[in-house]
C-alpha positions, 0 to 999 in steps of 0.5 A: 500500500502506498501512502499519500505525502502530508502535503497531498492532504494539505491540498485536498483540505483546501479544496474541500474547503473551498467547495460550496454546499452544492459541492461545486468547486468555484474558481476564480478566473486570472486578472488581465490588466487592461491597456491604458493611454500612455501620453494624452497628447497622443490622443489629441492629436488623432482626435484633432485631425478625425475631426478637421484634417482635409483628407479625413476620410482618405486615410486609414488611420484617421478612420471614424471606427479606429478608437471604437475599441479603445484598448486597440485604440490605445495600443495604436497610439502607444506604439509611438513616442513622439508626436510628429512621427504620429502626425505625418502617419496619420496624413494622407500622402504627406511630403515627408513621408512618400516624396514630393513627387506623389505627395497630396499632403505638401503643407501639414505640419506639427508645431512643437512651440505654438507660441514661436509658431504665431510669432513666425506667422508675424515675421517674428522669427530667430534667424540671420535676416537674408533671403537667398538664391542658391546657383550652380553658375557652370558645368563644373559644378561651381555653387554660389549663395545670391543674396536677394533681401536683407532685412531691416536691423537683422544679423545680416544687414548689421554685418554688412550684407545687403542685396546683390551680394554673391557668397561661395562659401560657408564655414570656411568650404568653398562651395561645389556640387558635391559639398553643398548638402554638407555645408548647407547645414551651416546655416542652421548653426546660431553662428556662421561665417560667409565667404563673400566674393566678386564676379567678373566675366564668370571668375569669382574674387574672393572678397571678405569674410562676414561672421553673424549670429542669429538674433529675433528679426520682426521682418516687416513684410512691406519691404519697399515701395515707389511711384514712377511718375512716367511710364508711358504717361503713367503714374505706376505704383510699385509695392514689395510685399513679403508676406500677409501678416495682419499686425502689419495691415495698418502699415500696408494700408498707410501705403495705398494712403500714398497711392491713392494721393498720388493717383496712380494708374497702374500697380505692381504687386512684387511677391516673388518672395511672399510664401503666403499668411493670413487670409484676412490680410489677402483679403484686406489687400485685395480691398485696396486694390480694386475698390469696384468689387464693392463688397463682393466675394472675394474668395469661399472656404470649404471645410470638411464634411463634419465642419461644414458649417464653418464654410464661408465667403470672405468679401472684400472690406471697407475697413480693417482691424488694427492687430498687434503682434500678438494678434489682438485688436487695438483699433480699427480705420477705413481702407484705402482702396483705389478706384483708378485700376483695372488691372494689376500686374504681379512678380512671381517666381515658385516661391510666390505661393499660398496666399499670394496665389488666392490673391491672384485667383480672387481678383481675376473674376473682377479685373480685366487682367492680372498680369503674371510676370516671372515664372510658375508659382507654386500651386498652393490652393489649400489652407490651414488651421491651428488645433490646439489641446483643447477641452474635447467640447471646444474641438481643439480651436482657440489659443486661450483654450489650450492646456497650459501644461503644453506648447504643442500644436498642429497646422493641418490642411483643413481648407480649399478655398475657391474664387467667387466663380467656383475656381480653384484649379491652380494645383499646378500653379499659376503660369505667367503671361510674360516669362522671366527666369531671376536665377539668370540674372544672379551676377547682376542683382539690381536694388528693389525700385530699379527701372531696370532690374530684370523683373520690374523693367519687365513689367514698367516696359508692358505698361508703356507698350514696350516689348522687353527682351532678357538679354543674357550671356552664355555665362549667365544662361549655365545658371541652376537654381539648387532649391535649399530652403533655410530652417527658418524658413521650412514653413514659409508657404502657409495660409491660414484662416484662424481668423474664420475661427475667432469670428466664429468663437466670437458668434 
């Protein structure tokens, strides 16, 4: 006879012990702990873009049944640990993601700092303070940096740069085709050294050094303006505009104030370095422009279908908000707008994007012509919002809504907008009437207002039925732009309409 061990009866006690009355063992099932969201503004940012991305229903990441099952709702968005990877994978075909070339999402992007965001959006950045061209000048390779603008009391302008300087090299590199990448990267740097030189016949002189640490720069985006009081017997108005900023409409519309006083009977727009802005200020400078629209539509906006409402039809104003820098209204005057016009001549390069482009798209139902000179702009036709980390019942709009714990934002594409007849094919950009190429022209870049700098002479010789001819040497026709786009700068094509929003807060 075998013999159970003590510890088997120990074990049959506890089981005896633990039948009820009916003598049914009960068993207890094992805990499984249920998965829970790591980090909030993971979920912030997917319900942000569920609700307003433009594309919505195009990506499968933004489906309306992905947070159905919230513990796969929550593995999903645990998978990620930084935001702007979670960002562009929730966008449709977005630039970074699938290239240029198949992109549809060119423009979304993450804000990391919501406050430096809208400062940028005023012109208010940390940067050097110049706007460049970067030209491969020949066959062998040779690079140079065209300067194009320098701003008012910027690092650069304080260092001695001003427009029409060439430089060739950057930290001491002198630059070719196979470094440029490399030394490009420089310039992100807070401090950098220019080689400055000089040109004559195709042979570089090397001129100076100029060393320059980055600095906050307001850059005021009316540049320059001018009257020529005799093109063809005419008065013609000449305005570099840099960007749609609405803390500088009041100065813009100082600017029409001297127009109009002087009568003038022709305009030319120059925004062949303005990457877009404020939708509010397009339409405040379209009032000024051409006074016969009366209070017309301007342009309409169309959101998704779960913000339809927000849909609307800017028209062209009588008056304007004055805006501080920090975007709150501080007064408020009458615009001046022109009566002597009927069509406007504008300077574009692919650069000129956005809101300038609305700008364009929006008067040409009302002018008998507005005049593109220049080359292909960029084909901008969407605009953006910022979403904040809002209570879910504000749907993520209004900076005074946001969490305070937190600086994060997104810019999404949320808009199409489209003239008052319906129009709004211009993906590909809009191709100008009279063709010239500004990359040619980087040996001999003439100051702004110039009769004869190569763009405006262009467009003053049209207005006094002259035909003009580019005329350029072999030397000058090996040019090629390399497009390099300066940090600051990477999101410099926007347009957006948070104005559409406050007003609709406001109601």
């Amino acid at each position: 006879m075998k013999y159970l061990p003590m510890w088997a009866f120990a074990l049959l006690f506890l089981g005896l012990t633990s039948c009820s009355d009916s003598n049914e063992i009960i068993v207890t099932p094992p805990t499984t702990d249920k998965v829970t969201l790591d980090d909030p503004i993971n979920s912030f940012i997917w319900q942000g873009m569920n609700s307003w991305y433009n594309w919505q229903l195009d990506s499968d990441k933004l489906a309306d049944s992905k947070d159905d099952d919230l513990e796969e709702y929550y593995t999903f968005l645990n998978g990620y640990t930084d935001y702007g990877t979670l960002f562009y994978d929730l966008c449709y075909n977005h630039a970074i993601r699938v290239g240029d070339e198949n992109a549809i999402d060119r423009y979304s992007w993450f804000i990391d700092d919501y406050v430096a965001q809208n400062n940028a959006f005023q012109g208010i950045r940390t940067r050097f303070g110049f706007t460049q061209r970067t030209i491969q000048i020949n066959e062998a390779g040779d690079i140079v940096i065209a300067i194009l603008l320098v701003e008012q009391n910027s690092p650069a302008e304080l260092a001695g740069m001003k427009r029409g300087d060439i430089v060739n090299g950057i930290n001491g590199t002198v630059l070719n085709q196979g470094n440029i990448d490399a030394a490009f990267g420089g310039l992100s740097n807070e401090t950098v050294t220019l080689s400055f030189v000089s040109e004559n016949d195709g042979v570089l002189t090397q001129l100076a050094d100029k060393t320059m640490t980055k600095a906050v720069v307001a850059a005021n985006p009316v540049h320059f303006q001018k009257v020529f009081t005799d093109i063809g017997g005419k008065k013609v108005g000449y305005l570099l505009y840099n960007s749609f900023a609405d803390s500088y409409n009041d100065e813009l519309n100082a600017v029409f104030a001297s127009f109009k006083s002087e009568g003038i009977n022709e305009l030319v727009i120059d925004l062949r370095f303005n990457g877009g802005g404020s939708g509010l200020a397009t339409t405040y400078l379209a009032s000024m422009i051409y006074a016969q629209a009366a209070n017309g539509i301007f342009y309409e906006t169309k959101f998704n279908a779960k913000h339809s409402q927000y849909n609307s039809a800017d028209r062209f104003e009588n008056t304007l908000q004055i805006q501080n820098t920090d975007l709150e209204v501080i007064g408020e005057e009458p615009i001046n707008r022109l009566n002597t016009l009927d069509r406007l001549y504008v300077l574009t390069t692919g650069s000129t994007a956005s809101a300038s482009e609305l700008l364009i798209n929006g008067l040409r139902p009302y002018m008998s012509s507005v005049k593109l000179i220049g080359t292909k702009t960029e084909g901008k036709n969407v605009g953006s919002i910022t979403l904040y980390d809002t209570p879910r019942e504000m749907d993520f709009l209004g900076e005074d809504n946001a969490n305070p714990n937190h600086k994060y934002a997104m810019q999404p594409i949320c808009i199409q907008v489209f003239n008052k007849d319906g129009g709004s094919d211009y993906i590909q950009g809009f191709e100008p009437d009279i063709e010239i190429d500004d990359t040619f022209n980087w040996n001999n870049v003439l100051p702004f207002g110039d009769r004869n700098e190569a763009m405006l002479k262009v467009a003053l010789d049209d207005i006094a039925g002259i035909v003009s001819k580019q005329n350029l040497s072999k030397f000058q026709l090996q040019a090629k732009e390399i497009k390099m786009t300066l940090p600051e700068d990477r999101f410099s094509n926007e347009m957006y309409f948070n104005h559409l929003i406050k007003k609709q807060l406001k109601d």
